[in-house]
C-alpha positions as CSV (number, residue, x, y, z in Angstrom):
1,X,78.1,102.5,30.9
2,X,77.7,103.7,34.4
3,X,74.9,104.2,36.1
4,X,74.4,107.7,37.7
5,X,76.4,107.7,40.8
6,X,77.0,111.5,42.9
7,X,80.7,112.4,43.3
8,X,80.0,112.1,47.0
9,X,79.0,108.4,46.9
10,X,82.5,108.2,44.5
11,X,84.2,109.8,47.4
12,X,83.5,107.3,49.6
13,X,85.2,104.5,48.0
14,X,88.3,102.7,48.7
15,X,89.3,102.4,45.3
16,X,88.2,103.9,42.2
17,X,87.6,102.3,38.7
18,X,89.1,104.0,35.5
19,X,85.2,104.9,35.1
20,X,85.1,106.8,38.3
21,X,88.0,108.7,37.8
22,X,86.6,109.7,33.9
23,X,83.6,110.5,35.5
24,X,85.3,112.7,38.3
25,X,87.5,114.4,35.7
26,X,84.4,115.8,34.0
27,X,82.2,117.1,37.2
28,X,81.7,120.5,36.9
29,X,79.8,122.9,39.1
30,X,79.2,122.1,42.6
31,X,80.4,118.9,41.6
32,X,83.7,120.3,41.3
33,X,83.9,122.4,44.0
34,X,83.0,119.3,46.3
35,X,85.5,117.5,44.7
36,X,88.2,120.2,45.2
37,X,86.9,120.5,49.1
38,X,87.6,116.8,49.6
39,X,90.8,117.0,47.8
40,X,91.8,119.4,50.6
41,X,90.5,117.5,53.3
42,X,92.8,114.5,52.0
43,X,96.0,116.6,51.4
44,X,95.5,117.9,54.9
45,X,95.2,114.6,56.7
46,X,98.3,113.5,55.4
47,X,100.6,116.3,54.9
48,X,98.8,119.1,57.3
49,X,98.4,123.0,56.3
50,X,102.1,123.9,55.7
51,X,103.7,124.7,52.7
52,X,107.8,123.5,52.6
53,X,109.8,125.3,50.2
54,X,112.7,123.1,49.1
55,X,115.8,124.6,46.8
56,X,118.4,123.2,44.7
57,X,121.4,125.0,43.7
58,X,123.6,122.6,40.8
59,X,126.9,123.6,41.1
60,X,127.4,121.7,37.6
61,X,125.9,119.7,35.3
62,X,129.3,118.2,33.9
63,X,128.8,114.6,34.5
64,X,131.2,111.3,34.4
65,X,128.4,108.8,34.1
66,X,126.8,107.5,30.7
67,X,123.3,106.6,31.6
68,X,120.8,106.1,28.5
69,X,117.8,107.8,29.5
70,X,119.8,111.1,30.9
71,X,120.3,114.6,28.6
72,X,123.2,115.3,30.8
73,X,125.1,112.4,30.1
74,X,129.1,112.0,29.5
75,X,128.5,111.3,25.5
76,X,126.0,113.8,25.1
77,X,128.1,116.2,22.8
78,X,125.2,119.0,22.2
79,X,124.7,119.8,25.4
80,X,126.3,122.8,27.0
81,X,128.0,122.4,30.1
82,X,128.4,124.9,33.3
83,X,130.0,124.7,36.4
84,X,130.1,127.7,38.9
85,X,133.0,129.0,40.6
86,X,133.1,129.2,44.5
87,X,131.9,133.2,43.9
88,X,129.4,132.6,42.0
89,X,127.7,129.4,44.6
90,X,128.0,131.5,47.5
């Protein structure tokens, strides 16, 4: 059992235990919101305030390969296959 610790002595450590984070996942209140404003302090030392957008476009999802873990792969026989033409990718 732990003893009663504030989220802002919890934020201060290097590493948490699987207590701390149980703990952390149930804050509430202004708990939470002090946990949600260090989140953003973290998130903004290491990535900044800008927001990248990334896209894919899959031209295809026919595939040659036969990996084990993939839905996509050559064997899979209930899977329906696509590929666009050049119109339809630009």
């Amino acid at each position: 059992m732990m003893s009663k610790i504030t989220t802002d002595q919890l934020l201060q450590k290097k590493e948490l235990t699987k207590d701390d984070l149980i703990y952390l996942l149930g804050v509430t209140g202004n708990e939470k919101l002090r946990l949600f404003e260090h989140a953003a302090s973290v998130r903004e030392q290491f990535t900044g305030n800008k927001v990248y957008f990334r896209g894919l476009i899959e031209f295809s999802n026919i595939c040659g390969k036969n990996c084990n873990y993939c839905g996509i792969r050559k064997d899979n026989q209930f899977f329906k296959r696509y590929s666009l033409t050049d119109d339809e990718i630009i």
